[in-house]
gemmi code that builds the backbone of each chain (N, CA, C; Angstrom):
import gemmi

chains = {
    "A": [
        ("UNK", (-15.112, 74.191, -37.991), (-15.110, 73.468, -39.265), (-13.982, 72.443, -39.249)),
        ("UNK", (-13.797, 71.221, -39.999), (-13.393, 70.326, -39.568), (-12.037, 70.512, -40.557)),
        ("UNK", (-10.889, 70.176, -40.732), (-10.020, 70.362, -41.747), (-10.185, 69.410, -42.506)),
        ("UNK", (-10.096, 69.530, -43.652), (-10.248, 68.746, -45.193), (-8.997, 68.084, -45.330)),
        ("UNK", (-9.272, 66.576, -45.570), (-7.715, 66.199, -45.623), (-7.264, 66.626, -47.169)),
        ("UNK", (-6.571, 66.954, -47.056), (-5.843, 66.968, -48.543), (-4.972, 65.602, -48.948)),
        ("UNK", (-5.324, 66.012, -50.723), (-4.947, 64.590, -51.713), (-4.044, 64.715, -52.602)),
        ("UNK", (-3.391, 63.940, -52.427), (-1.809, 63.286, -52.658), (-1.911, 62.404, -53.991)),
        ("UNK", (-3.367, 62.081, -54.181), (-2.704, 60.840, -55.940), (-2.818, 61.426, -56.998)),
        ("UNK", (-2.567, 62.704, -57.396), (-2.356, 63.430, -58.810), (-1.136, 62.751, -59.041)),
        ("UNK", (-1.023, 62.088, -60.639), (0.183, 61.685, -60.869), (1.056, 63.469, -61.443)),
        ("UNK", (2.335, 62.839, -61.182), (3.341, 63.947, -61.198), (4.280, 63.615, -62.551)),
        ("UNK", (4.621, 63.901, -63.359), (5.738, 63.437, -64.260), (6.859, 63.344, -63.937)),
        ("UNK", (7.268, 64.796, -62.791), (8.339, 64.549, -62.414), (8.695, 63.511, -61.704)),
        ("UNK", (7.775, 63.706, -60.489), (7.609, 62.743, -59.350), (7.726, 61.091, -60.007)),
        ("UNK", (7.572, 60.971, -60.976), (7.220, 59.627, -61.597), (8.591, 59.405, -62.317)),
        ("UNK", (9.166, 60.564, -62.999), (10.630, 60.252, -63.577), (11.875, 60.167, -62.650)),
        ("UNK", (11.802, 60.216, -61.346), (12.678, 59.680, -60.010), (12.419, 58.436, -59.613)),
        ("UNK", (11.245, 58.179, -59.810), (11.162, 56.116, -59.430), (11.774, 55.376, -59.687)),
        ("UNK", (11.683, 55.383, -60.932), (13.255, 53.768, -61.285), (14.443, 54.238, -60.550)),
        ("UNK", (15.002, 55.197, -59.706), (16.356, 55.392, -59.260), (16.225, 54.866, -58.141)),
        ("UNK", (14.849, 54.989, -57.436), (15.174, 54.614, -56.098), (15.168, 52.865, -55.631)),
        ("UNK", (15.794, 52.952, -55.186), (16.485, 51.271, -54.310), (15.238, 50.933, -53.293)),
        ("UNK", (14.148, 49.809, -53.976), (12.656, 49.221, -53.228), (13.311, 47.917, -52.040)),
        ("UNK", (14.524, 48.048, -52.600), (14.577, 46.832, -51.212), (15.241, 47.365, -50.043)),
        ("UNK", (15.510, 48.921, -49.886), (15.731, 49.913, -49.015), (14.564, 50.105, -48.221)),
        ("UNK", (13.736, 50.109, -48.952), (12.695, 50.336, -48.106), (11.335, 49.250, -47.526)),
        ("UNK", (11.721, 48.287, -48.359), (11.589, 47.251, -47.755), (12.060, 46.258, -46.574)),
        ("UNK", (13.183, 46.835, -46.393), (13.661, 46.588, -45.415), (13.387, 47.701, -44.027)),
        ("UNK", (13.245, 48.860, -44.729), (12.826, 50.031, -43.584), (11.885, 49.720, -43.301)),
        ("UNK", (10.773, 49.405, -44.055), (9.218, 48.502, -43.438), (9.348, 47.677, -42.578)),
        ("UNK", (10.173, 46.571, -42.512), (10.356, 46.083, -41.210), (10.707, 46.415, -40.327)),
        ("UNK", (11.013, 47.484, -39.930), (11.531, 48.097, -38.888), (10.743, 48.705, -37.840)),
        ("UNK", (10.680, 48.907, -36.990), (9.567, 49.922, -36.250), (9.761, 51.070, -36.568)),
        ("UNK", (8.965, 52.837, -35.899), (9.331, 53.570, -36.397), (10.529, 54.187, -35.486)),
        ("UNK", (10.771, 53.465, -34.819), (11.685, 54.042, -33.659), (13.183, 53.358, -34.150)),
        ("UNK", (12.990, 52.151, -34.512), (14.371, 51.497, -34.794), (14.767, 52.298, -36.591)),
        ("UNK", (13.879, 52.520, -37.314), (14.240, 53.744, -37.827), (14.964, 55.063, -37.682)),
        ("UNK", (14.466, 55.904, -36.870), (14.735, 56.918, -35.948), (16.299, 56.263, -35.573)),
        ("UNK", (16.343, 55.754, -35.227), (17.545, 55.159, -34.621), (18.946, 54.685, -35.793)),
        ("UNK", (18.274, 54.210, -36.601), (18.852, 53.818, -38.316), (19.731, 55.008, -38.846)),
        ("UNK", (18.333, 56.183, -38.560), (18.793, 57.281, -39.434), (19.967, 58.468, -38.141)),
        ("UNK", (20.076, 58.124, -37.260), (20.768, 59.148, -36.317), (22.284, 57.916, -36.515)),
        ("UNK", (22.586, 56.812, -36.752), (23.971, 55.885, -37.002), (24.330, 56.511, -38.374)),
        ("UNK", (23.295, 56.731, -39.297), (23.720, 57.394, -40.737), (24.294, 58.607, -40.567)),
        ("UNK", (23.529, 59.450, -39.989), (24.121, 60.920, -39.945), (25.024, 60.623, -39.234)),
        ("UNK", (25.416, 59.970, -38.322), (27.160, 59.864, -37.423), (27.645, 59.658, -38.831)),
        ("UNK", (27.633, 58.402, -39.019), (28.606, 57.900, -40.638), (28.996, 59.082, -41.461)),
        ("UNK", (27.961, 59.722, -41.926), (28.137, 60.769, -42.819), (29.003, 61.628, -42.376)),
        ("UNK", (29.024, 62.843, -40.979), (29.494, 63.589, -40.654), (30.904, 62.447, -39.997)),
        ("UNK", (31.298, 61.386, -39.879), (32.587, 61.303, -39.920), (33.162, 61.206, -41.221)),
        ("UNK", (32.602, 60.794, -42.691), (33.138, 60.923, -43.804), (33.231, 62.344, -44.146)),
        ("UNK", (32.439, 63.182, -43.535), (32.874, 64.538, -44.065), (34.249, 65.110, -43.199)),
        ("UNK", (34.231, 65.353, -42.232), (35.298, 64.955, -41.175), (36.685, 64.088, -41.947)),
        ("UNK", (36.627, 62.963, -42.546), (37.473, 62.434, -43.312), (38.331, 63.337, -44.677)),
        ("UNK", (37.009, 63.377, -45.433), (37.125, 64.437, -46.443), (37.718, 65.719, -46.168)),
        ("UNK", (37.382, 66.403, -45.409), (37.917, 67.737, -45.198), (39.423, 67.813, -44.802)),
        ("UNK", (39.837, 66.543, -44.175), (41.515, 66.118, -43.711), (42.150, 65.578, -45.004)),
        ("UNK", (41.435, 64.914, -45.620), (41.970, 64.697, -47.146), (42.789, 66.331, -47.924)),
        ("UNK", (41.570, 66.828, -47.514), (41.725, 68.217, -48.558), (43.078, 69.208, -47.538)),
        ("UNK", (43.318, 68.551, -46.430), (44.554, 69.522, -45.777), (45.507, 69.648, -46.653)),
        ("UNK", (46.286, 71.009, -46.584), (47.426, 70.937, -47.775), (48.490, 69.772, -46.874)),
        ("UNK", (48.850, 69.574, -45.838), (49.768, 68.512, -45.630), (49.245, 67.568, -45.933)),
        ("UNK", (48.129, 67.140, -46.373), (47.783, 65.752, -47.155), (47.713, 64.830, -48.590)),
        ("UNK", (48.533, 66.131, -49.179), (48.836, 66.147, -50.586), (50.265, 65.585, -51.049)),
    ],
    "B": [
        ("UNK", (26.504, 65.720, -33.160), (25.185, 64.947, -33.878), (23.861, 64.883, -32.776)),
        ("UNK", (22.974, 64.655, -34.073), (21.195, 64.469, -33.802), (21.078, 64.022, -32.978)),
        ("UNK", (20.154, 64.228, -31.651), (19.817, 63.427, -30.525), (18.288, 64.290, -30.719)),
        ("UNK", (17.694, 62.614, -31.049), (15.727, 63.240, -32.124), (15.247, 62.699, -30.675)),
        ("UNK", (15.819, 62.168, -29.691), (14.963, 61.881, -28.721), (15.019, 62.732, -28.117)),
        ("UNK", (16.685, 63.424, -27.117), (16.258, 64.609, -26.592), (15.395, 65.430, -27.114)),
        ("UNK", (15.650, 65.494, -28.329), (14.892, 67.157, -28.755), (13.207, 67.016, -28.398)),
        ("UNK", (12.679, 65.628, -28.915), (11.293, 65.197, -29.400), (10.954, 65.314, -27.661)),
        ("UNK", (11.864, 64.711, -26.532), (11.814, 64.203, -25.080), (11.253, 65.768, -24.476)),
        ("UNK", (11.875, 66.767, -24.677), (12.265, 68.150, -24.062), (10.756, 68.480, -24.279)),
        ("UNK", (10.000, 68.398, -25.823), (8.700, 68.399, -25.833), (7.922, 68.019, -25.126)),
        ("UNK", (7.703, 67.183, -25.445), (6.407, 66.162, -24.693), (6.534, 65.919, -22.900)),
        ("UNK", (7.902, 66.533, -22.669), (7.852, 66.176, -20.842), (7.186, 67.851, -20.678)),
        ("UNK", (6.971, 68.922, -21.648), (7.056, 70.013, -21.640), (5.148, 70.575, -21.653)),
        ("UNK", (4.935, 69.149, -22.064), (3.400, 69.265, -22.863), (3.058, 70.284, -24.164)),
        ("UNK", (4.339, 70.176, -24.653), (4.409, 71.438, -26.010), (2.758, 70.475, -26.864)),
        ("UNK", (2.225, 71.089, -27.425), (1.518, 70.802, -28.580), (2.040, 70.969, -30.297)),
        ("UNK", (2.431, 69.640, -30.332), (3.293, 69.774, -32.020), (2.693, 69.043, -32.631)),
        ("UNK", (3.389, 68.703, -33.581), (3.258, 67.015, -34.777), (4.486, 67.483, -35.523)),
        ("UNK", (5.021, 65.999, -35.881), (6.043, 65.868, -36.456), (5.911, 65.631, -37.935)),
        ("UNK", (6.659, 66.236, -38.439), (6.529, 66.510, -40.456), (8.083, 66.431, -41.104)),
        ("UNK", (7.746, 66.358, -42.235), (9.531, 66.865, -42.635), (9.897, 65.393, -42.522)),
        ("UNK", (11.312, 65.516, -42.884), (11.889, 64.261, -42.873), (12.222, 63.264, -42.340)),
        ("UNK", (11.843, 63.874, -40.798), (11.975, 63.038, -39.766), (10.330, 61.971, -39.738)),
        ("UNK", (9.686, 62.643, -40.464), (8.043, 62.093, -40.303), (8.563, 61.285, -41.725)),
        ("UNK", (9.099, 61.412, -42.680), (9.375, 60.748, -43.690), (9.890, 59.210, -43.604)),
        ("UNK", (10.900, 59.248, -42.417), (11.739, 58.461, -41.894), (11.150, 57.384, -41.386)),
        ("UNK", (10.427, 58.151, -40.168), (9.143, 57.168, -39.195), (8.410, 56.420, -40.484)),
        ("UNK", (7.882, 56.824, -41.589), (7.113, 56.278, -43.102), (8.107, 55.172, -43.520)),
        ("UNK", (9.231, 54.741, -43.358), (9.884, 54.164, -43.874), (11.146, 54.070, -44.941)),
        ("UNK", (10.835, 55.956, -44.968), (11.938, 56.407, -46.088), (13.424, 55.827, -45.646)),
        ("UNK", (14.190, 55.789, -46.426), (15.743, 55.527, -46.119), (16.642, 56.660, -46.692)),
        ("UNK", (16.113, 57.819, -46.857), (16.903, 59.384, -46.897), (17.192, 59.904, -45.656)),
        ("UNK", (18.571, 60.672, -46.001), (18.892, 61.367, -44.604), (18.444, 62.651, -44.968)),
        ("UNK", (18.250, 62.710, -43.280), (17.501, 64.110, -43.391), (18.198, 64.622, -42.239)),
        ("UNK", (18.911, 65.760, -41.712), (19.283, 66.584, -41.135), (18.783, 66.918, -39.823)),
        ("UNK", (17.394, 67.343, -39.899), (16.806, 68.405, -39.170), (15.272, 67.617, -38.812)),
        ("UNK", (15.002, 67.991, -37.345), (13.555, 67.551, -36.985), (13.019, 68.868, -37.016)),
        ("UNK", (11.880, 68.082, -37.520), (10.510, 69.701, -38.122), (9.171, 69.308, -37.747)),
        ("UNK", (8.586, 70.289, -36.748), (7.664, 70.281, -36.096), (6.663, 70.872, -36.326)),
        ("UNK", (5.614, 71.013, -36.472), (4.606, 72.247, -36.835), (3.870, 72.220, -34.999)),
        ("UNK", (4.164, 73.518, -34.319), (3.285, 73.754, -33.267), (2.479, 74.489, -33.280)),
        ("UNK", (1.552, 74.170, -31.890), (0.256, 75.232, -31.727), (0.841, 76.641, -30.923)),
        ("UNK", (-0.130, 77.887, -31.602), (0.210, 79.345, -31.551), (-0.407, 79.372, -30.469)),
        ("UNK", (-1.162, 79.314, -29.467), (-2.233, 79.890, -28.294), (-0.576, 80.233, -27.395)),
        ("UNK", (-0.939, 81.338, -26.600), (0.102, 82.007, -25.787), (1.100, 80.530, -25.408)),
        ("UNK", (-0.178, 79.980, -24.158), (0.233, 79.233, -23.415), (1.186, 77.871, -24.077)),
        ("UNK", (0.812, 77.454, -25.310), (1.787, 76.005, -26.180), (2.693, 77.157, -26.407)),
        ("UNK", (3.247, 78.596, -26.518), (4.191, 79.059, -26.941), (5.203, 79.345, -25.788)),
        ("UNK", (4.620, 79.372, -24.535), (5.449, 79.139, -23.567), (5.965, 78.083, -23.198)),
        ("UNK", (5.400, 77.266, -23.375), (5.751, 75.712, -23.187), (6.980, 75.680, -24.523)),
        ("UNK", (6.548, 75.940, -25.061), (7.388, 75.121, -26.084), (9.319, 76.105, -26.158)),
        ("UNK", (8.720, 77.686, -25.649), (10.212, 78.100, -25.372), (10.250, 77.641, -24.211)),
        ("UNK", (10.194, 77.586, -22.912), (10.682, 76.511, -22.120), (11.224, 75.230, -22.336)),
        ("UNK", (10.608, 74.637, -23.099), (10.899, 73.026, -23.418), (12.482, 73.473, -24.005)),
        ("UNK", (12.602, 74.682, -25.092), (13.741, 74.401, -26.215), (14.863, 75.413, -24.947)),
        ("UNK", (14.753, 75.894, -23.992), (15.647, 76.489, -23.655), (16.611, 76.215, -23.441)),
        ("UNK", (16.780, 74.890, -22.500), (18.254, 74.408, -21.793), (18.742, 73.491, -23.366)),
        ("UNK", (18.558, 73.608, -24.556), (18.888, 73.203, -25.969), (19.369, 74.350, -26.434)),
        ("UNK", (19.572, 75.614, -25.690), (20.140, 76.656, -26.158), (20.123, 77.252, -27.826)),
        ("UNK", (18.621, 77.044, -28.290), (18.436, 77.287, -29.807), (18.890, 78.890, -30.292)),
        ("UNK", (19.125, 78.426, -31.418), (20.001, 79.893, -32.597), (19.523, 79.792, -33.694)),
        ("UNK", (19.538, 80.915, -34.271), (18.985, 80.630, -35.684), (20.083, 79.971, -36.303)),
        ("UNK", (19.497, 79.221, -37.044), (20.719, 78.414, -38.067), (20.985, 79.058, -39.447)),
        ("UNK", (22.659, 79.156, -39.084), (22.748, 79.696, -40.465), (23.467, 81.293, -40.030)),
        ("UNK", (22.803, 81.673, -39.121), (23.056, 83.261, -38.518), (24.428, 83.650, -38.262)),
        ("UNK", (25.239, 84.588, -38.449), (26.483, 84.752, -37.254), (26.205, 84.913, -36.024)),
        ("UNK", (27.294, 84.425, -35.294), (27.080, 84.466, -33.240), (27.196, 85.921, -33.455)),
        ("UNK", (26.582, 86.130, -32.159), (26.245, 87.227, -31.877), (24.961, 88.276, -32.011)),
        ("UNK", (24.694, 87.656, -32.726), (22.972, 88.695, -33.089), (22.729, 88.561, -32.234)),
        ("UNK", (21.412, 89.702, -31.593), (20.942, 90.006, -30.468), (19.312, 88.845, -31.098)),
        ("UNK", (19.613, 87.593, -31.019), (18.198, 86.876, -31.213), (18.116, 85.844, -29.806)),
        ("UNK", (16.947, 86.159, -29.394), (16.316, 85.056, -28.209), (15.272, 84.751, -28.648)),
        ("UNK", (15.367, 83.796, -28.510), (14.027, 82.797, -28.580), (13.229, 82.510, -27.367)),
        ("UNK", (12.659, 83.701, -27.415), (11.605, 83.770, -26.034), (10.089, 84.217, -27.101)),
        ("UNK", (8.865, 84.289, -25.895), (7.659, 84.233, -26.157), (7.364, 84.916, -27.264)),
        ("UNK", (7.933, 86.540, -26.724), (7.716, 87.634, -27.800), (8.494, 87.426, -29.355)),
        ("UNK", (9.451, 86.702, -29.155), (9.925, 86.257, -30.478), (9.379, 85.364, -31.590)),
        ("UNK", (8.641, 84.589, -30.714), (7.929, 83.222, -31.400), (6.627, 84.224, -31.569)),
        ("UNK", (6.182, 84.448, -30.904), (4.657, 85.391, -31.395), (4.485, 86.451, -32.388)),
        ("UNK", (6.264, 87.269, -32.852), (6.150, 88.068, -33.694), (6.566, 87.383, -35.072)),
        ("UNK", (6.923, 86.252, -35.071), (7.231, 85.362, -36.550), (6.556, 84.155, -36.426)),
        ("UNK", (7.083, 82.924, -37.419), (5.798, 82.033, -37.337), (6.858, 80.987, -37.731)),
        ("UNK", (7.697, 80.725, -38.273), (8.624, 79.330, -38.664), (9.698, 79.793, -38.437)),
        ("UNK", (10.543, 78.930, -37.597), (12.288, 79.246, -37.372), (13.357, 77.873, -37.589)),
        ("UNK", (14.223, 78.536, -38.086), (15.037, 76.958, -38.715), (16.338, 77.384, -37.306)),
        ("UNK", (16.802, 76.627, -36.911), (17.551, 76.272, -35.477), (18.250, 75.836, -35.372)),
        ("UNK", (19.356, 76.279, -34.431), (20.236, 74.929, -34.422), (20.267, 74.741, -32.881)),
        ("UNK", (20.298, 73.668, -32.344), (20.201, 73.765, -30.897), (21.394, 72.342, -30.420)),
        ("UNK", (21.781, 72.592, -29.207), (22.612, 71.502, -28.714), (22.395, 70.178, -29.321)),
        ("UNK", (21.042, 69.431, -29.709), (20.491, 68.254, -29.672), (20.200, 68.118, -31.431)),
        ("UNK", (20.899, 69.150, -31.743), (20.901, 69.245, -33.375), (19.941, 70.192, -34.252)),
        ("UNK", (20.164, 70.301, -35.540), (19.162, 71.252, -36.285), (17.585, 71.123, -36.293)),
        ("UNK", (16.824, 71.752, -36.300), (15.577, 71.644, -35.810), (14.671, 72.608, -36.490)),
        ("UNK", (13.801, 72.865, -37.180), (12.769, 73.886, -37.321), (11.550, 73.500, -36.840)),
        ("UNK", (10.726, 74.990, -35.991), (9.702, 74.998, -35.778), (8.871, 76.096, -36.307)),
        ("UNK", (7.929, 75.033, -36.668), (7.212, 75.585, -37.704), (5.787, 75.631, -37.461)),
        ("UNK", (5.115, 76.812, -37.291), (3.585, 78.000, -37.007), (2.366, 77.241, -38.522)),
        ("UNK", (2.826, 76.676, -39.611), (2.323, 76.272, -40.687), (3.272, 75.990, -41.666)),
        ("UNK", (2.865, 74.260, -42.456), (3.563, 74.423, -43.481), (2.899, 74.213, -44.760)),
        ("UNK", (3.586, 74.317, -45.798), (3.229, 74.570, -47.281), (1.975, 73.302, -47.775)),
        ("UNK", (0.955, 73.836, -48.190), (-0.007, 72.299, -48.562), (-1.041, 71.583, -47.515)),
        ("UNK", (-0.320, 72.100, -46.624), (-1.409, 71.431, -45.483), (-1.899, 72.604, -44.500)),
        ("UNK", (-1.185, 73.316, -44.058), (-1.588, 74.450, -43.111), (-1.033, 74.703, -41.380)),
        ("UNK", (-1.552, 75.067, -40.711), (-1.592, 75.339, -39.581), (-1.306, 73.852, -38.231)),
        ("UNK", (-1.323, 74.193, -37.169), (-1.107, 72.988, -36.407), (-3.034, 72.233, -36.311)),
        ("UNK", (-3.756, 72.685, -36.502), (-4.351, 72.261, -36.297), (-4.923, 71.366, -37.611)),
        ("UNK", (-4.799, 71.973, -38.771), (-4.775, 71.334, -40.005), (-4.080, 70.176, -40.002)),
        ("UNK", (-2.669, 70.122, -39.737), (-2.161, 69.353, -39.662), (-1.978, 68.532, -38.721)),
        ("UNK", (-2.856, 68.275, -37.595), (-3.353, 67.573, -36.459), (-4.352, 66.808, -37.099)),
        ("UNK", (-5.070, 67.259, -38.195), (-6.597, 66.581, -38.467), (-6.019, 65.648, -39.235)),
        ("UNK", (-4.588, 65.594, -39.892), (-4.313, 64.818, -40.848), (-2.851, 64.047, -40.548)),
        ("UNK", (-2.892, 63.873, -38.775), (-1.752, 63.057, -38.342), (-2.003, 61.608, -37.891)),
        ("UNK", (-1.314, 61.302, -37.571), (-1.395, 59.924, -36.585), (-0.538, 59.735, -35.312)),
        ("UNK", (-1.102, 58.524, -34.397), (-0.297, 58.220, -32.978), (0.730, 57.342, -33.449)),
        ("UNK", (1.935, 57.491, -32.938), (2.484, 56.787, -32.620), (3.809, 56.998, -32.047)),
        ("UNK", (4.432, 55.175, -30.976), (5.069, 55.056, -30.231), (6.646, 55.361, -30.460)),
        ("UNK", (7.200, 56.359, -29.618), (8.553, 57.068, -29.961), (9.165, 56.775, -28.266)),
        ("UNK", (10.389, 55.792, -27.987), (10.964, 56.241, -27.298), (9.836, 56.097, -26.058)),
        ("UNK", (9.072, 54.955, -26.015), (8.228, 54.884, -25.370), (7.075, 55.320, -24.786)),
        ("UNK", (6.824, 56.546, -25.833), (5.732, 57.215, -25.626), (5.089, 57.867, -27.006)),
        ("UNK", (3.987, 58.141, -26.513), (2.693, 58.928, -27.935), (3.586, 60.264, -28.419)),
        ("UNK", (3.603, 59.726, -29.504), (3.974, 61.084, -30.398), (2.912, 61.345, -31.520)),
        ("UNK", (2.643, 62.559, -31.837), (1.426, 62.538, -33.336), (2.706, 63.089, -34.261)),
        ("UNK", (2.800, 62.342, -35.475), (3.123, 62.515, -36.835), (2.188, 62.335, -38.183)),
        ("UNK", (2.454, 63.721, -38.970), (1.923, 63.886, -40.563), (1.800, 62.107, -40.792)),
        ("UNK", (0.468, 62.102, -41.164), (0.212, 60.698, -42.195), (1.092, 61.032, -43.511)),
        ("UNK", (0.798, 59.630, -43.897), (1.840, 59.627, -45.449), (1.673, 60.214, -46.343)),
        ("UNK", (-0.147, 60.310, -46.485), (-0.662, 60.994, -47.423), (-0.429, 62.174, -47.593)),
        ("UNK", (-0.517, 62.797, -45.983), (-0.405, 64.513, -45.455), (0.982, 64.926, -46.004)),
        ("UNK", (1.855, 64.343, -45.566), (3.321, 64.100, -45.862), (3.429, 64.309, -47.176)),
        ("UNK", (3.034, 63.560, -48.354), (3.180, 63.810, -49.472), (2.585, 65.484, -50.355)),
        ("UNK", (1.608, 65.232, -49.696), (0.902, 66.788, -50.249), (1.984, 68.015, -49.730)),
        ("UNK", (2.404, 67.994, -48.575), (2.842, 68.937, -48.269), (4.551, 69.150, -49.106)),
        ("UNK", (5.203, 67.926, -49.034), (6.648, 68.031, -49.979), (6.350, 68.394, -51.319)),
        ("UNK", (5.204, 67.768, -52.175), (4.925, 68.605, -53.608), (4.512, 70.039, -53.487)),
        ("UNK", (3.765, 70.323, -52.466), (3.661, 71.934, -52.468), (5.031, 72.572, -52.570)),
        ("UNK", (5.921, 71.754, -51.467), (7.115, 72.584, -51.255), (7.612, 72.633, -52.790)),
        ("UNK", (7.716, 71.814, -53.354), (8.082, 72.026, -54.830), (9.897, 71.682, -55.318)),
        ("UNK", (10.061, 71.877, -54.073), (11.951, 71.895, -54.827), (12.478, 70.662, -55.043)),
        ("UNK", (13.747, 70.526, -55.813), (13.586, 69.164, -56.794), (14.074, 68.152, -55.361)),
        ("UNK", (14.726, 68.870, -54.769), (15.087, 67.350, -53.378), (13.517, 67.073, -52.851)),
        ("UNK", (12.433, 68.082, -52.891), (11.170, 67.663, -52.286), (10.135, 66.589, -53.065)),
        ("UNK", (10.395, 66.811, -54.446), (10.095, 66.136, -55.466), (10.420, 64.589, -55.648)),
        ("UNK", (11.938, 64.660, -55.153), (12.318, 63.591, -55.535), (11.801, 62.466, -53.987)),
        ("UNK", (12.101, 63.208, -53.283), (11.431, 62.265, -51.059), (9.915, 62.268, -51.906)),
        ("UNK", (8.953, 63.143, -52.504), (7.593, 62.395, -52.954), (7.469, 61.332, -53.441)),
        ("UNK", (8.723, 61.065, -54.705), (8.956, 59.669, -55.057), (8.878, 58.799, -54.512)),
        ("UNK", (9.861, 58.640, -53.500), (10.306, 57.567, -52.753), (8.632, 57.348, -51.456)),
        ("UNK", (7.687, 58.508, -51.088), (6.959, 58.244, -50.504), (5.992, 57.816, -51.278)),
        ("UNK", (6.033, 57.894, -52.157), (4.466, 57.263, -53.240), (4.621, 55.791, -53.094)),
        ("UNK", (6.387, 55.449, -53.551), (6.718, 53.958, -53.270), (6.745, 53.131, -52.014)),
        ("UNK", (6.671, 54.204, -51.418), (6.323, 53.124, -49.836), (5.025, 53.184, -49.301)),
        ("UNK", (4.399, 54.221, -50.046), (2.640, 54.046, -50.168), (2.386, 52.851, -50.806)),
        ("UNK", (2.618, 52.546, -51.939), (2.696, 51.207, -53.064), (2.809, 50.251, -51.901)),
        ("UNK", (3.867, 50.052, -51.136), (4.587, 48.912, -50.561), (3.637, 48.643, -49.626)),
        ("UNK", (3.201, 49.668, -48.614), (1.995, 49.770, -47.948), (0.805, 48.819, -48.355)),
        ("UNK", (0.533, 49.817, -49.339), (-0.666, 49.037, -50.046), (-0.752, 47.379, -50.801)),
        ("UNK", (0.303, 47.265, -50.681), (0.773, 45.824, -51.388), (0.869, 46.145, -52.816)),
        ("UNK", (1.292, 47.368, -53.685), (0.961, 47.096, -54.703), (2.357, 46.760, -55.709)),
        ("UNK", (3.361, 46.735, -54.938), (4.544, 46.775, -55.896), (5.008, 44.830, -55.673)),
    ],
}
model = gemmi.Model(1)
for chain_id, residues in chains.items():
    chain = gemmi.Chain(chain_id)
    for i, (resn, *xyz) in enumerate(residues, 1):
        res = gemmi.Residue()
        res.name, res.seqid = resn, gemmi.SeqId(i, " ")
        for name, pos in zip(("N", "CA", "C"), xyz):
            atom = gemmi.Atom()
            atom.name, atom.element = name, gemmi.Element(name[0])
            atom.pos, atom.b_iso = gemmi.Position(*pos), 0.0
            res.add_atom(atom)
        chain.add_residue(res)
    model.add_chain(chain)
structure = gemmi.Structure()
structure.add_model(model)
structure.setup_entities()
């Protein structure tokens, strides 16, 4: 038997009360991208991040007070 | 940090049978959320379960989250007596996942993937649509809120915004 795709356009209220927050020229710009230079986008972010946490956590040393 | 090529590479030189879902399939869609962890849904037949602990071995996977030391291997008999494992392996956090929420099984979720080029080669990833059904099943408000942002790059897709 063949699998049934399943459907995704039930509107959501919730799902619909998070839209205006999100930033369309973020992802407009991710549209241009391939999906690999993506992939690639998002592994420079997670470095970034885990050195700001890395940052943060030396902030919070008591000799940093 | 994440290295999505080793991990995705270790597969496919492995001939594991997967598809890629989760946020990393979100990403490939165009999302601009970080997401942590690559999430795979593979096929159960003995033989993709050998392959696929082979593929993850020299990645030295652990359960994530666990204390060192538990007596856990991730060998055949392990993967055959459970069905989704969240990981942490050299090449970063990882779950593999037997079925997920909304869509089903690997093969379910094969009927509702697509090709495409990773790192110079065929990878199958959750369509957008698939993608979406399956984060509202999941239900939790961070899953709720990545549906958002995928409805809007469905829109963008479609030309409609």
């Amino acid at each position: 038997m063949a699998a049934k795709e399943p459907m995704s356009g039930t509107p959501d209220p919730v799902v619909d009360a998070y839209k205006p927050g999100i930033d369309r020229t973020l992802i407009r710009e991710n549209l241009k991208r391939s999906p690999e230079e993506r992939l690639r986008a998002l592994e420079q972010l997670q470095a970034f991040a885990e050195e700001l946490r890395r940052a943060g956590k030396a902030l919070d040393r008591p000799n940093n007070r | 940090m994440n290295d999505f090529e080793r991990i995705l590479t270790s597969l496919r030189s492995a001939d594991v049978a997967f598809v890629i879902v989760g946020g990393v399939a979100a990403t490939v869609h165009g999302s601009a959320r970080l997401t942590s962890d690559v999430d795979v849904v593979y096929e159960r037949s003995r033989p993709n379960i050998e392959r696929l602990v082979t593929a993850l071995k020299p990645l030295n996977p652990y359960l994530r989250g666990a204390p060192p030391g538990l007596p856990f291997k991730f060998d055949i008999e392990t993967v055959r007596r459970g069905l989704n494992f969240t990981l942490t392996t050299d090449a970063g956090p990882m779950d593999v996942l037997g079925e997920i929420t909304g869509v089903g099984d690997y093969r379910a979720v094969l009927a509702v993937s697509e090709q495409l080029t990773l790192y110079g080669a065929p990878y199958q990833c959750i369509n957008l649509d698939a993608l979406i059904v399956s984060k509202r099943a999941a239900g939790r408000p961070k899953d709720l809120e990545a549906v958002a942002e995928l409805e809007l790059i469905r829109d963008e897709k479609l030309g409609k915004m």
